[in-house]
Every structure is written in C-alpha cells, then in structure tokens.
KEKEKOL-129144 format. One record per residue (C-alpha): residue number from 1; y, z, x. Coordinates in nm, 3 decimals. Layout:
N
[atom NUM; [Y; Z; X]]
...
// end
This chain:
85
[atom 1; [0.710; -0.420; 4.348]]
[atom 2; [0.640; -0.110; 4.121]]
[atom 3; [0.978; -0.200; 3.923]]
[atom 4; [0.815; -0.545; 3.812]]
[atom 5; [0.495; -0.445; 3.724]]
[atom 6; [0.549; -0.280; 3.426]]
[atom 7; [0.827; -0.587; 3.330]]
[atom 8; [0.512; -0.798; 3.376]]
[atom 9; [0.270; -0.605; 3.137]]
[atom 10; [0.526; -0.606; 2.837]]
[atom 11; [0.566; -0.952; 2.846]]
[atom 12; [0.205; -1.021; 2.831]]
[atom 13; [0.202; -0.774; 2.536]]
[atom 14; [0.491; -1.033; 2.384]]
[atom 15; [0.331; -1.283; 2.473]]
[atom 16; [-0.010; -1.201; 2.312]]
[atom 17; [-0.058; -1.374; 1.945]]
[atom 18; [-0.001; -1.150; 1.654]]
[atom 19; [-0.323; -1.161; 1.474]]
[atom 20; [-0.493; -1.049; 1.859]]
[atom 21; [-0.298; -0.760; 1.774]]
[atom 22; [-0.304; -0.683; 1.404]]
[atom 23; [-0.621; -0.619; 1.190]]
[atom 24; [-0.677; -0.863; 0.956]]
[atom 25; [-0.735; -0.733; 0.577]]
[atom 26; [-1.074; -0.819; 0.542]]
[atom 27; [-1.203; -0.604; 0.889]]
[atom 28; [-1.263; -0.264; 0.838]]
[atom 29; [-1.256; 0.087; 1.029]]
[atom 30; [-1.379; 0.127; 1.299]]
[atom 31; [-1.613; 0.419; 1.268]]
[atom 32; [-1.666; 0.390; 0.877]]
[atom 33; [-1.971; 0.392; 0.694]]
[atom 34; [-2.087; 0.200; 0.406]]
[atom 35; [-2.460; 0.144; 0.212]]
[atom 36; [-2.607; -0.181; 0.257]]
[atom 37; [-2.528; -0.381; -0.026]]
[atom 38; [-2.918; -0.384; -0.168]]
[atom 39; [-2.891; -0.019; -0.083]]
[atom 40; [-3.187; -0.037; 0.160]]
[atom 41; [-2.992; 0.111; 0.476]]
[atom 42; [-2.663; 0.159; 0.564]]
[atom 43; [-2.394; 0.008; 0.837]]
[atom 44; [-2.109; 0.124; 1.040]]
[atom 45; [-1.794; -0.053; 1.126]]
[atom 46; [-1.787; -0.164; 1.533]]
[atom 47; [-1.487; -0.164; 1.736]]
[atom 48; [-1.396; -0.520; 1.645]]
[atom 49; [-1.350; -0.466; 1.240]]
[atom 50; [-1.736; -0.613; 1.156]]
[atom 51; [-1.969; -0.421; 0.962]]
[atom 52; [-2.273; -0.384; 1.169]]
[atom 53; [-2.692; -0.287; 1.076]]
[atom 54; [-2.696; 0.146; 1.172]]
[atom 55; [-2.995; 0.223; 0.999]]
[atom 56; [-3.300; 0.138; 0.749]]
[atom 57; [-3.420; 0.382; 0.488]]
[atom 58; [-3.807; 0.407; 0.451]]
[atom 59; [-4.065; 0.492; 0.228]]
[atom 60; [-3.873; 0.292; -0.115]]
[atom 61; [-3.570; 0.547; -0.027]]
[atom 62; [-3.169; 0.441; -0.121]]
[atom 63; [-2.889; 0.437; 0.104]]
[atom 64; [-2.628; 0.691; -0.048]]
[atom 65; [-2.294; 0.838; 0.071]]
[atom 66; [-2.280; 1.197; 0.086]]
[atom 67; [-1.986; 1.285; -0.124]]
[atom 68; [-1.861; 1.610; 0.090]]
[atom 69; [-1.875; 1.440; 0.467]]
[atom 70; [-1.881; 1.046; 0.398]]
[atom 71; [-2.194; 1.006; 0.554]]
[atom 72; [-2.469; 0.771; 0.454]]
[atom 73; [-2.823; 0.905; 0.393]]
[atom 74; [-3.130; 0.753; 0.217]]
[atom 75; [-3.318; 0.974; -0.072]]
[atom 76; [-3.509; 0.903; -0.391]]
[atom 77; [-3.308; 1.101; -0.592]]
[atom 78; [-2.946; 1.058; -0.608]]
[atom 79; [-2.632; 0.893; -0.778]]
[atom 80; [-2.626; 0.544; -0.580]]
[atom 81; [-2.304; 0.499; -0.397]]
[atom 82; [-2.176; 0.202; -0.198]]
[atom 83; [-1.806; 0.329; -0.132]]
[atom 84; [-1.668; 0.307; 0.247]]
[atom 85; [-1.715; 0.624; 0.368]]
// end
C-alpha cells in the first residue's frame, strides 16, 4: 500500500498541465513590491503571480521605493520610483 502511494502522487504531478505548473511571464513575485502606477499607494505581488492593493498614501504623499531595502513608502519629497522592488 505504502509502495503505491508515492507511484500515485508522481503521476498526478505528470499528469498536471504545464502552465498549472510554470509561471507565466507576465505574473510576478510573489512577495515583490511595486508603486501604484499613479503613484498614489503601492501593491504587493500575492501567491498566485497578481499584483494586489497593500496600501494608500495620504495627505497628497507619493508612493516611492526605498532604494537600500526595496520597500515602498509614500513622502512628499523624493525621486519617484515605480521599479519592482
């Protein structure tokens, strides 16, 4: 019983379709940042390659990336930066 169960899971794994289990180009990391693109907040990539809302800046602030740790913060005085953190 033990022998077949591992037989089983590898060819489910074959069996699964190829783009279930490769990223397509356009998805990104999961766990990256980027600025909204009218620089009014910022999002983070989700598990499942979309970029998702993480945050709004207030008070007429601009989403910028923090060029030492790749992390997204809002200020009013700043180079503007939408890279992918």
């Amino acid at each position: 019983m033990y022998f077949f169960t591992p037989l089983f899971l590898a060819a489910l794994a074959l069996a699964a379709p190829q783009d279930a289990i490769r990223r397509s180009p356009s998805q990104c990391p999961s766990g990256a940042y980027q600025c909204s693109s009218d620089l009014a907040g910022w999002e983070v990539c989700n598990a499942h390659g979309e970029w998702i809302n993480a945050g709004t800046c207030q008070n007429q602030s601009s989403c910028y990336i923090h060029p030492h740790n790749n992390l997204p913060y809002c200020t009013e005085s700043a180079k503007p930066s939408t890279a992918v953190a």
